[in-house]
N, C-alpha and C positions, 0 to 999 in steps of 0.2 A: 889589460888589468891582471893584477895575479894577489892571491892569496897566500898567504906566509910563504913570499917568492915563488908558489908555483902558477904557473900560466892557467890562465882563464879562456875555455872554447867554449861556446856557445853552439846546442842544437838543439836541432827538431827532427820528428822524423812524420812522412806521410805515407799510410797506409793503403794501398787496393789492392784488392783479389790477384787483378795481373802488372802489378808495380810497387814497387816497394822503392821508398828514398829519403836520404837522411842529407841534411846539408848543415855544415858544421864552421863558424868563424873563427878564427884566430884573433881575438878581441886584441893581441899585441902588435900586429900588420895588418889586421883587417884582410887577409889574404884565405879564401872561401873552399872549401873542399865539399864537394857535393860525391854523392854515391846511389850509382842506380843496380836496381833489380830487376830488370821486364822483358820483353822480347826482343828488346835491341842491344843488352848488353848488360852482364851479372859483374857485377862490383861487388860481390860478398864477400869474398877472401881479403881484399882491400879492407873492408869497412871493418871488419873484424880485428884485422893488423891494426887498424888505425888507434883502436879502441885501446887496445891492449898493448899497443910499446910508446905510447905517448904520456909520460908523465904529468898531468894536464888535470885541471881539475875541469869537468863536462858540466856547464850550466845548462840547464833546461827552464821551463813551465809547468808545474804538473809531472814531470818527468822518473820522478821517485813513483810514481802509481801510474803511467802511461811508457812512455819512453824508455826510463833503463831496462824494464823487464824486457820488451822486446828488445834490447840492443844484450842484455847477459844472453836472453834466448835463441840469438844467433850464434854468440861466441860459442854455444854448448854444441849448436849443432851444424853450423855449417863454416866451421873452421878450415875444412879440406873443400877439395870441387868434389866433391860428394854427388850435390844434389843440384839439379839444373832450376832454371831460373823461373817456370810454372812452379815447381814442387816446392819452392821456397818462398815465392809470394802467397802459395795457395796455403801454405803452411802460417806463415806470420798472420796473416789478413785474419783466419782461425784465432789464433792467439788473440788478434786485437779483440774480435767480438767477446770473448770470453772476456778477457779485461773489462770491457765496458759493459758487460751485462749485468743487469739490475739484480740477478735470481742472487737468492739468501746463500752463503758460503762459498759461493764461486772462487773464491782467495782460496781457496784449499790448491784449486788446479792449476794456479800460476804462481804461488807465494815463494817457490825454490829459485825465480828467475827475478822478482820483487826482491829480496836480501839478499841476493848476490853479492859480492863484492868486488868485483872483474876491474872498479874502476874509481877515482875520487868523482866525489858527487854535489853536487850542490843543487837543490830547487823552490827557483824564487818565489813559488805558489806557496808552498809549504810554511815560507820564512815571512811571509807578509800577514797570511790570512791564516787564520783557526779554522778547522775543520766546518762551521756553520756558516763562515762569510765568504769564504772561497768562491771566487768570478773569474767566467773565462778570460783568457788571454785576448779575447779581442774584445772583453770591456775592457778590459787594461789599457787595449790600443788608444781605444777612444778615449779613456778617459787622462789619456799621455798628449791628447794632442799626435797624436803618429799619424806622420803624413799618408799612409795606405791604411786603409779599414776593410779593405773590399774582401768579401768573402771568397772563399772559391766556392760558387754555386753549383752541384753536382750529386746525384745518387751515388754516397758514400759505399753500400752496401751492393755497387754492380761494377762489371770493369768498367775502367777509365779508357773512351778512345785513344786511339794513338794520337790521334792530330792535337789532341790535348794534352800530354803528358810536360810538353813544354812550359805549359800555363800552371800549370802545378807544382811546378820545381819554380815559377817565380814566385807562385804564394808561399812555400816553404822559404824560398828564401826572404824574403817579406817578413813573414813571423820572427825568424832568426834574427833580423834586424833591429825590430821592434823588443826581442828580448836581451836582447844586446844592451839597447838603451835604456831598458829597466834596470839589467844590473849595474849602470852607470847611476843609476838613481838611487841605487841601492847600497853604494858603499861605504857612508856610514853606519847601517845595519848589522852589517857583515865587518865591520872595524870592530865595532861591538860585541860582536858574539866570536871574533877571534879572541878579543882579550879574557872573554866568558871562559873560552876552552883552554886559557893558559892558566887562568887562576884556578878553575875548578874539574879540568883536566875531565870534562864531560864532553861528546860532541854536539853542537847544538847550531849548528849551520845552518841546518835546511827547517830550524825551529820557529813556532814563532814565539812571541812574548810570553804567554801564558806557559805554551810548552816548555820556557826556560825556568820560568816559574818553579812550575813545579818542580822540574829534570833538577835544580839547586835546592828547594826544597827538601826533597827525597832525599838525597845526595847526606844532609847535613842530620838529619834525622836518624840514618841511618849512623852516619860516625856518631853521633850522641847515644843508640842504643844500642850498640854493639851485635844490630840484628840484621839481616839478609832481606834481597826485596821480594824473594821467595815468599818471607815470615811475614809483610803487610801488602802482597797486591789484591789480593783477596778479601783485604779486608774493610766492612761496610759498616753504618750503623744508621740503617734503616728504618723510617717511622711511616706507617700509614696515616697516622692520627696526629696532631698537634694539640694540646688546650695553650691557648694561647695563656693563660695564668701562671701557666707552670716556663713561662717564654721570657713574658717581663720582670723587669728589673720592680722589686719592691719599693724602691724610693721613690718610683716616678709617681707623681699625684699633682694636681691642679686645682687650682681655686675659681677659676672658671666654671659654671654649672655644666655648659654645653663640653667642656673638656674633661669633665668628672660624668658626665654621662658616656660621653665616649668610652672613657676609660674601661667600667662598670661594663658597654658590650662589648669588649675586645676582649675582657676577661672571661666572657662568659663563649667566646667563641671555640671553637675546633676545625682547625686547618687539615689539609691533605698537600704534602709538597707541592712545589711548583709556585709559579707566580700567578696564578689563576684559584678564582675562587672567596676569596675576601676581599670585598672592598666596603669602607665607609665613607660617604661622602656627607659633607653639612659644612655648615658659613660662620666663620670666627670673624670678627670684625669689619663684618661686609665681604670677605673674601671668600669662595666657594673652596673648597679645598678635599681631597679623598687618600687615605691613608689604607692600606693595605699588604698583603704578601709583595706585590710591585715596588714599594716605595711612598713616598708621599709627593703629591705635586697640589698646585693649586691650578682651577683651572682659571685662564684670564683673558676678558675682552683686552681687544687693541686698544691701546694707551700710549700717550706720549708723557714721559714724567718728568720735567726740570725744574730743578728743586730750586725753589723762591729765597731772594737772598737770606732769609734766615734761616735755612734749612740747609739737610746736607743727604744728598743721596749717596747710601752703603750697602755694598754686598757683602756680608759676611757669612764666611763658609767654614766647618770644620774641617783641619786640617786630617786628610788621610782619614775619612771619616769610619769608615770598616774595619781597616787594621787596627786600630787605636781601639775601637771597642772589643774586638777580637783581645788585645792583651790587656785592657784593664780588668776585663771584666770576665777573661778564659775562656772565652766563646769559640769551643778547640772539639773535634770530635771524640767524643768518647773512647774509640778503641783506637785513638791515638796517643789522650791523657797530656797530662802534665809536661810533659819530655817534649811534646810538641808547642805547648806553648813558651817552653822556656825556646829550642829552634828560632820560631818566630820573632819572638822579643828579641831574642841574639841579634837577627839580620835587620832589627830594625833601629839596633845601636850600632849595628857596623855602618851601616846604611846612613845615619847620621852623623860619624864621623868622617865618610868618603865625603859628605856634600860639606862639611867645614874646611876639609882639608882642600878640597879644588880636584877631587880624585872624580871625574866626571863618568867614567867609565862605568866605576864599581858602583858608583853612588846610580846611575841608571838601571844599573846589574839587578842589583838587589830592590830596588822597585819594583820589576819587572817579578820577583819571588814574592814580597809582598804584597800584590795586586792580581795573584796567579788564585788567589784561596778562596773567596767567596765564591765565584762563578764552577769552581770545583767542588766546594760546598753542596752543588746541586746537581752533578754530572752523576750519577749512579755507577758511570762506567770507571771512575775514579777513584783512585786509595786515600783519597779524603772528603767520599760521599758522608754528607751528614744535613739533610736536612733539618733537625733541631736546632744544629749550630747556626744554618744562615738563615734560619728565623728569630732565632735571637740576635744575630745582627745586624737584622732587616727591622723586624719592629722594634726594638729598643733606639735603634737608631734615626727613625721617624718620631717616635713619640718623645725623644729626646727634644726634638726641633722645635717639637710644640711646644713645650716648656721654656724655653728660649723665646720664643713667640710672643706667649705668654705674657711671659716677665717685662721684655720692649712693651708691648700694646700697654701693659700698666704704667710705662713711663709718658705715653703718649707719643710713643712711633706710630707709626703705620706700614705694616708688613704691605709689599707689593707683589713679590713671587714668594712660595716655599716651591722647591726642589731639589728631592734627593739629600746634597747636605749643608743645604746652605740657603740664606734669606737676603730678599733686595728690599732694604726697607728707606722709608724718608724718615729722618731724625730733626727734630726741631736745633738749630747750632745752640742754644741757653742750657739744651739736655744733655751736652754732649758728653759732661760727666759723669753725668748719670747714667748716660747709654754704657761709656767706658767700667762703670762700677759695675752694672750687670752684667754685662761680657764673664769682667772676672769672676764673679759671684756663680756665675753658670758653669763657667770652665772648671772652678774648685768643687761645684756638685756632680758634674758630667764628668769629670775628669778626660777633657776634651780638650786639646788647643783649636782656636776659635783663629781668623783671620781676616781683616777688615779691607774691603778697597775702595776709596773715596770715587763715585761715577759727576759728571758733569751733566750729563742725560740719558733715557734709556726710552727706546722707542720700539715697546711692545706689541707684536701681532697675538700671541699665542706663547705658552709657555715655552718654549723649544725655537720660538722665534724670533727673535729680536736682534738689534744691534744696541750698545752702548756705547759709551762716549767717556774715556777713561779722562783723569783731573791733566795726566799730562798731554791727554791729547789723540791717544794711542783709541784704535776700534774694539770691541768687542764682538767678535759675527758670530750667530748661530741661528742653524735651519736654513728658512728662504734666503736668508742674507749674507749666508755667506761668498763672498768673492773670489773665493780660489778654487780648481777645481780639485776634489780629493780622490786620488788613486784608487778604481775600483766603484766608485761611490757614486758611481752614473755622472750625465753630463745635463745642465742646466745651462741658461741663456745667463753667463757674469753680466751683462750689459743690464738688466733690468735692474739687482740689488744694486750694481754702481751707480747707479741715476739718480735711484734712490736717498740711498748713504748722502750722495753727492749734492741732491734739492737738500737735505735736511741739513747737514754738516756745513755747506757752501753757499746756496742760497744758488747753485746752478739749476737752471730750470732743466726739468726732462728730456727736454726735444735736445736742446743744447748739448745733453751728454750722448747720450745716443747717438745725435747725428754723426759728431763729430769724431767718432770711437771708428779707429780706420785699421782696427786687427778682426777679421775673423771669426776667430775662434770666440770672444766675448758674446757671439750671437748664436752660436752654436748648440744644440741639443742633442739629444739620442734616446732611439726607443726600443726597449728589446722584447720580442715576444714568444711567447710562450710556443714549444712543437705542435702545439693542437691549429696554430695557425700559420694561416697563409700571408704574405708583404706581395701587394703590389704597387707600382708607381707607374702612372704614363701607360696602361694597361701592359707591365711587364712582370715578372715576377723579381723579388729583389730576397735578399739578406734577411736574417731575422735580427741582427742588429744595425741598425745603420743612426748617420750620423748626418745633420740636415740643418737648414736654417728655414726662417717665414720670409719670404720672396713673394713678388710680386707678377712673376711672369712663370712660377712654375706651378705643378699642379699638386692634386693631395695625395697622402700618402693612405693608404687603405691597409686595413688588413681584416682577413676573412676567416671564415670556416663552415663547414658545411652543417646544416643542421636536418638529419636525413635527408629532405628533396634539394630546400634552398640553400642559397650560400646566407648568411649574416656575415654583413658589413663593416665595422667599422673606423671611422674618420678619426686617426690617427694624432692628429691635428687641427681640431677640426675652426678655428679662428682664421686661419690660415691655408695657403697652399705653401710648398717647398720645394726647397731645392736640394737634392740629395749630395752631400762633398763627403762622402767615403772617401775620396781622395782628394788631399789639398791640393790647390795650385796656388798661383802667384796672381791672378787677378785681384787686383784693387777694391776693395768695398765699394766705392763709386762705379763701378761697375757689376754691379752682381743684382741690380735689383731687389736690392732687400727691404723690405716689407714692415718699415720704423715704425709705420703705425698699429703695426699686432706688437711690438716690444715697446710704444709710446703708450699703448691701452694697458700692458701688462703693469708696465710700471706705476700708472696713474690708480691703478686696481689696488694697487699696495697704499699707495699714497691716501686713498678714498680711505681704507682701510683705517690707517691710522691717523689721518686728519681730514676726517667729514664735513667740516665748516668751511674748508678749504674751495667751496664750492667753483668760483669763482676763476678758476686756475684754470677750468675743466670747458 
């Protein structure tokens, strides 16, 4: 692979007290260069050369806050044979703990080998994940499907036998492999934020979405006020206190008694930032519902909804719900002003004209700016901290819904979900002009665009839960139900929601899909726990991540910890015994003893769920 024509390496490096080693791919031959440090033989003048006359852009994991500084911190110092091969593991191994130590301001002592610039850089941890969702490299594995999960099991923090030093250069190269593969997954991302850096001549490689956000943001803000980022990093506009009166929009009011009382305590209330702290909860039309600093959801028993021939089930959501209130209504921080919400509005007519045009690139670009502001809205550490501002469009933007809500329920809808920004309601088809007149009638008060999707059915566990059933045909999956696994996002059993989908959608019975399902991975889960605990399996000690299915011939998976005298136990699994496949092989599902019936109860458990009369199945 290579990025604006230059070649793509791939590495990692592994750290001990008396071994140091870094193994590096050539993603264009796949052709491996490993480099050791330890008692049998100092490769530092090599690794060093390597570094520094290969024109090569150096992919990592983490490697922008782990990795390059130890790799600038050798260039600085053991360019020559200076220093023999104890003094230089004993040296790095120091560095690393320093890096990884928790203590406040530690970055003072390693930040000169952190912004180095010895080399081009790219890191895929950085560019995937925001600083709060960030998961190791070996959730990644797992949740890649990578055939090796296996830890290297060892006290990090003592030397590495010798008779082991071999097994550590394969997990190193293991890891390499597997981030290999990530950046093969990843090159639409990096297609995108090459064109980022040609249009806006910022570098944003190792960014992720938000951080491009704002990096364009900033960028345009700045050519609009003729001022330095000197002149606003500094700059805050901080509230302890909120009244929520001085928050909402004046025109919003209700004819509803229970929504005119609402109203009446919102206004009487006083917030403290953050999404904690206010909530109201009470029942509009049979629906239980809670509105607060978080958002608005309704909360909802499982339900199956298919809308009877004269009816029609719709979801309608406001388009761009934050931003749009952000420039109708200047919801901009303070000691940013005006100048910013013009900024804004700009990128969100450029932004409109790349998606008319077919410009897929920019028109993504500039999403990625406009959806960077709210969640910086409440970052304190941010030059567009403002709490007031993403309380006004936090609650104006809920109590908007209700009003919306409102208006249908008077036609004789029936609201089924509110969340966030948008409603799933059943519309009688005789209303449906009607329904269509208040859209508009709403959209010219809220100065909102609103957007309609006709559903065929929707088969509700839980707000967050459900699948639907689009008119052409197409799924809707969220929460339990979804079928794919998401990078990062831990690993769940796909066989159970497909059985699922598949009784409802098909009329295939449970056992039938299940049985039949002859990949692997669909049955597959993973569990990671916490440094306060211990994994065992088969009385051995194991991984703190691993990666397993429910079997029938294997045993449970335990994890402990002590509690002064005793250990506390517990069953990991506890429906179940397992089978550990950290490592995938080729054995046949017909051979693996796997355990249908812990994934034929898990399924039916959903099923029971949302259709209880269904007794008879069971």
């Amino acid at each position: 692979m290579q990025i604006n024509g230059i070649p793509c390496y791939v590495y990692d490096v592994e750290v001990f007290i008396n071994i140091f080693h870094v193994t590096i791919l050539n993603t264009e031959n796949n052709e491996l260069y490993k480099f050791e440090v330890s008692d049998r033989t100092n490769q530092i003048q090599e690794l060093v050369s390597f570094f520094l006359n290969n024109a090569v852009y150096f992919v990592g994991y983490n490697n922008i806050h782990y990795d390059n500084p130890i790799i600038n911190y050798c260039i600085k110092y053991f360019s020559t044979g200076k220093y023999d091969a104890e003094t230089i593991c004993k040296s790095i191994f120091n560095l690393s703990r320093t890096i990884t130590s928790r203590e406040d301001n530690n970055l003072q002592l390693w930040k000169e080998y952190k912004y180095a610039n010895n080399f081009k850089t790219l890191d895929l941890l950085t560019m995937l994940f925001s600083q709060a969702l960030r998961v190791s490299l070996k959730e990644m594995q797992v949740t890649m499907h990578f055939k090796n999960v296996e830890e290297f099991v060892t006290d990090w923090d003592k030397p590495l036998s010798p008779d082991r030093y071999d097994d550590m250069i394969l997990y190193n190269i293991n890891d390499v492999m597997s981030t290999n593969e990530l950046l093969d997954r990843s090159k639409s991302l990096i297609s995108l934020r090459l064109s980022i850096q040609k249009e806006y001549n910022i570098n944003v490689l190792s960014k992720d979405g938000v951080g491009i956000g704002t990096e364009i943001l900033k960028q345009k803000y700045l050519q609009l006020t003729n001022k330095t980022w000197d002149d606003i990093k500094d700059l805050r506009s901080p509230m302890d206190y909120i009244p929520l009166k001085d928050v909402i929009l004046p025109q919003i009011s209700y004819t509803t008694p229970i929504l005119q009382s609402l109203l009446e305590r919102l206004k009487m209330a006083v917030v403290s930032p953050g999404r904690k702290g206010l909530e109201e909860t009470f029942i509009l039309d049979g629906t239980k519902i809670s509105v607060g600093v978080g958002g608005i959801h309704s909360k909802n028993e499982p339900e199956i909804i298919i809308p009877k021939d004269d009816e029609l089930l719709l979801d309608t959501d406001a388009a761009s719900l934050y931003p749009s209130l952000l420039i109708e209504y200047g919801f901009v921080p303070p000691h940013l002003g005006k100048e910013f919400l013009q900024v804004y509005s700009n990128i969100r007519t450029e932004r409109l004209e790349a998606k008319h045009n077919g410009n897929k690139d920019k028109n993504e670009t500039l999403k990625l700016a406009l959806n960077a502001v709210t969640g910086n809205y409440q970052n304190e550490y941010s030059w567009l901290y403002s709490p007031y501002a993403v309380m006004q469009v936090r609650m104006n933007g809920q109590l908007l819904l209700l009003k919306l809500a409102e208006m249908l329920i008077a036609i004789g809808c029936r609201i089924i979900q509110y969340n966030t920004d948008g409603l799933f309601l059943i519309c009688k088809k005789n209303k449906k002009e009607e329904y269509d007149k208040v859209i508009k009638e709403f959209e010219q008060f809220s100065r909102l665009t609103m957007e309609t999707e006709e559903f065929k059915g929707l088969y509700q566990l839980a707000i967050n839960d459900y699948f639907a059933v689009t008119k052409n045909g197409t799924i809707k999956e969220k929460g339990c139900f979804i079928t794919s696994t998401k990078l990062g996002k831990g690993l769940t059993p796909k066989i159970i929601p497909k059985a699922v989908i598949n009784f409802f959608i098909n009329g295939t019975p449970i056992e039938e899909t299940i049985k039949s399902c002859v990949d692997i991975r669909d049955f597959l889960m993973s569990e990671k726990t916490g440094k306060q605990w211990n994994v065992e399996y088969m009385n051995m000690p194991q991984q703190r991540i691993n990666r397993f299915y429910a079997s029938t011939n294997g045993g449970y998976l335990w994890k402990w910890k002590t509690d002064n005298i005793t250990k506390q136990y517990q069953n990991m699994l506890a429906a179940s015994g397992v089978t550990l496949l950290n490592k995938l092989d080729n054995l046949s599902t017909e051979n693996r003893n796997i355990n249908y019936r812990y994934y034929i109860y898990e399924a039916y458990k959903l099923l029971r769920a949302l259709k209880p009369l269904q007794l008879s199945l069971f």
